[in-house]
C-alpha positions in Angstrom: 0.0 0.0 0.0 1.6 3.1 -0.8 2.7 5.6 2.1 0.0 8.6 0.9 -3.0 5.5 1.2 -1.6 4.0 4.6 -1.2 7.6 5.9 -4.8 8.3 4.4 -6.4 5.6 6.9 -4.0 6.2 9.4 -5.9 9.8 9.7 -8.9 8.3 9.1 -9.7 6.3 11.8 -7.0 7.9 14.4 -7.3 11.3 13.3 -9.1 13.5 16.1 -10.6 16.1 13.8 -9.9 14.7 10.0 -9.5 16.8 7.4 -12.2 15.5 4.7 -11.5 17.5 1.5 -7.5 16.3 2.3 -8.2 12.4 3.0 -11.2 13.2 -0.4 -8.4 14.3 -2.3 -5.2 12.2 -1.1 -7.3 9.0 -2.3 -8.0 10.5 -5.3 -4.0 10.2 -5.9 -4.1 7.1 -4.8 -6.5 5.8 -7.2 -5.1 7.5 -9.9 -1.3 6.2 -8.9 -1.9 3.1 -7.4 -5.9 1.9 -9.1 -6.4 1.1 -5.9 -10.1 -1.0 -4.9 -10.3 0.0 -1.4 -9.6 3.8 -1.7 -12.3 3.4 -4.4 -14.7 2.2 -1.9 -13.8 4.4 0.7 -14.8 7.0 -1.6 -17.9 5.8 -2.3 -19.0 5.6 1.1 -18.0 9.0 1.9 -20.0 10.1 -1.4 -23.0 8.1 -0.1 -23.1 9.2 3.1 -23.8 12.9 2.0 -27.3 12.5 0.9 -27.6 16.0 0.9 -25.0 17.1 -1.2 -25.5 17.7 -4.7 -24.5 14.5 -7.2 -23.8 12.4 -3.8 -25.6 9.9 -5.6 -23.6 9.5 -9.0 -20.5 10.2 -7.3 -21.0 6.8 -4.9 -21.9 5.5 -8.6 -18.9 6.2 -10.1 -16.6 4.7 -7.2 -18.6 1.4 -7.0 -18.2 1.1 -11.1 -14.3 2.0 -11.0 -14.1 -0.5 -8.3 -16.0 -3.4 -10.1 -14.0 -2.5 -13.4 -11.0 -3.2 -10.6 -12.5 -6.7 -9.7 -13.3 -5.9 -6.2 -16.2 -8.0 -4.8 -17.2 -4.8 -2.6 -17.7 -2.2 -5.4 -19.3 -5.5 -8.2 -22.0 -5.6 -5.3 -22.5 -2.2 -4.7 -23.1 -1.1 -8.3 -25.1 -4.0 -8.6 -27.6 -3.1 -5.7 -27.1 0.6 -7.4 -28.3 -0.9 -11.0 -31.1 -2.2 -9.2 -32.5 0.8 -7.3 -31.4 3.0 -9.9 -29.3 5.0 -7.6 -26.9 7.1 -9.2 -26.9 5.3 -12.5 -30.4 4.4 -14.6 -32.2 1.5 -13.2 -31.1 -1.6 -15.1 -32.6 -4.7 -13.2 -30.5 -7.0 -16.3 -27.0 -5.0 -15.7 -27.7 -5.4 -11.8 -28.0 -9.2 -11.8 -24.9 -9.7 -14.0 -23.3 -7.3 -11.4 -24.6 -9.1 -8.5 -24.3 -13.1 -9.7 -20.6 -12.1 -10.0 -20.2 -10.8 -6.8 -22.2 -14.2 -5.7 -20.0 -16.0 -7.7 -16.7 -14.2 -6.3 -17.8 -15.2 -2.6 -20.3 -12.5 -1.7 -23.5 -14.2 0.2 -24.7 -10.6 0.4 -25.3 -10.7 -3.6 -27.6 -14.0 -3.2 -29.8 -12.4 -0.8 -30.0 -9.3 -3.3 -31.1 -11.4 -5.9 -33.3 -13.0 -3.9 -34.9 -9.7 -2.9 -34.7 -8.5 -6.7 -36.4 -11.6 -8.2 -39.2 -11.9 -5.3 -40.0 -8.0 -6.0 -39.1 -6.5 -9.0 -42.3 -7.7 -11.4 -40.3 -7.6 -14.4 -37.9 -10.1 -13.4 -40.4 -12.1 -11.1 -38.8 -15.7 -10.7 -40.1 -17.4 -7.8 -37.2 -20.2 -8.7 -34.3 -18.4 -8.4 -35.5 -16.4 -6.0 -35.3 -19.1 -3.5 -32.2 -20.5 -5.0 -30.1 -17.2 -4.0 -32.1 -17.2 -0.6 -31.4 -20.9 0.2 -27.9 -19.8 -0.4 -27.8 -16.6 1.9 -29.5 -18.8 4.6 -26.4 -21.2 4.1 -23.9 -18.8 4.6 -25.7 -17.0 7.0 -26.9 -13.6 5.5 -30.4 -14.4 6.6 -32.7 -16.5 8.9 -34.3 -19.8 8.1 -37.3 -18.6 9.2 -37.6 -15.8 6.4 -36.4 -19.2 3.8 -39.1 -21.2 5.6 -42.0 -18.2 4.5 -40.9 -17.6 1.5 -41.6 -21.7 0.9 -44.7 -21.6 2.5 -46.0 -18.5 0.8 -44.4 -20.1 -2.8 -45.5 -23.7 -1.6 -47.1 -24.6 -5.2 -44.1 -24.0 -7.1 -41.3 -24.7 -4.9 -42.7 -27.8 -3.4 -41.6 -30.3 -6.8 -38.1 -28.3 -6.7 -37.4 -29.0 -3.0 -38.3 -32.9 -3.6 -36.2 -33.1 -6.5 
């Protein structure tokens, strides 16, 4: 990690009054030096926590997409959730589950249960099927209850009944 990023989260999390618009700009350099994931991120959830700051959103946006173009698993999910709510980029429920099966795919339990919420609600892409599929995995790996996995079968009992035998 170079010395600017280390220094960077050294003020961040020991720092008593940080300097934003420094730490803002210092992982700027860093991404731009180093194309570095995490300072990505960080950025991101700096940009998202300022909901009331003008472009907040598409700033996040931008972060999360420059991370997932860096093959991080955080920033693939992220802009994958974004895709989905159509936060800071246009809502594109087929971009979001490419975004978030590769996440799954990469290790992130976290994606399955987004799918899971994505192809129980969004009507467009209702799939009862693999809607349970990603929530039986989250249950597995512990993102969720059994009890929510046990509802969703009950409520769902018609078609998910022959899939569970088989």
């Amino acid at each position: 990690m170079p010395a600017i990023e280390f220094k960077t989260y050294h003020t961040i999390r020991f720092g008593k009054v940080p300097d934003l618009s420094k730490i803002e700009s210092n992982l700027e350099k860093v991404i731009n030096e180093a194309n570095s994931s995490r300072a990505c991120n960080t950025l991101a959830e700096f940009a998202h926590a300022q909901n009331k700051v003008d472009g907040y959103k598409e700033k996040a946006a931008k972060y999360y997409m420059q991370s997932a173009d860096l093959g991080c698993l955080i920033g693939t999910h992220w802009i994958g959730v974004f895709y989905q709510e159509g936060f800071g980029v246009t809502k594109n429920l087929d971009k979001s589950i490419e975004l978030l099966n590769k996440a799954a795919k990469m290790g992130n339990a976290q994606s399955n249960f987004q799918l899971f919420l994505l192809y129980s609600r969004e009507e467009e892409k209702k799939d009862v099927k693999l809607a349970y599929k990603n929530l039986s995995k989250a249950v597995q790996l512990g993102v969720t209850y059994f009890d929510q996995l046990n509802e969703f079968f009950k409520d769902n009992y018609d078609v998910l009944a022959p899939i569970f035998l088989e």
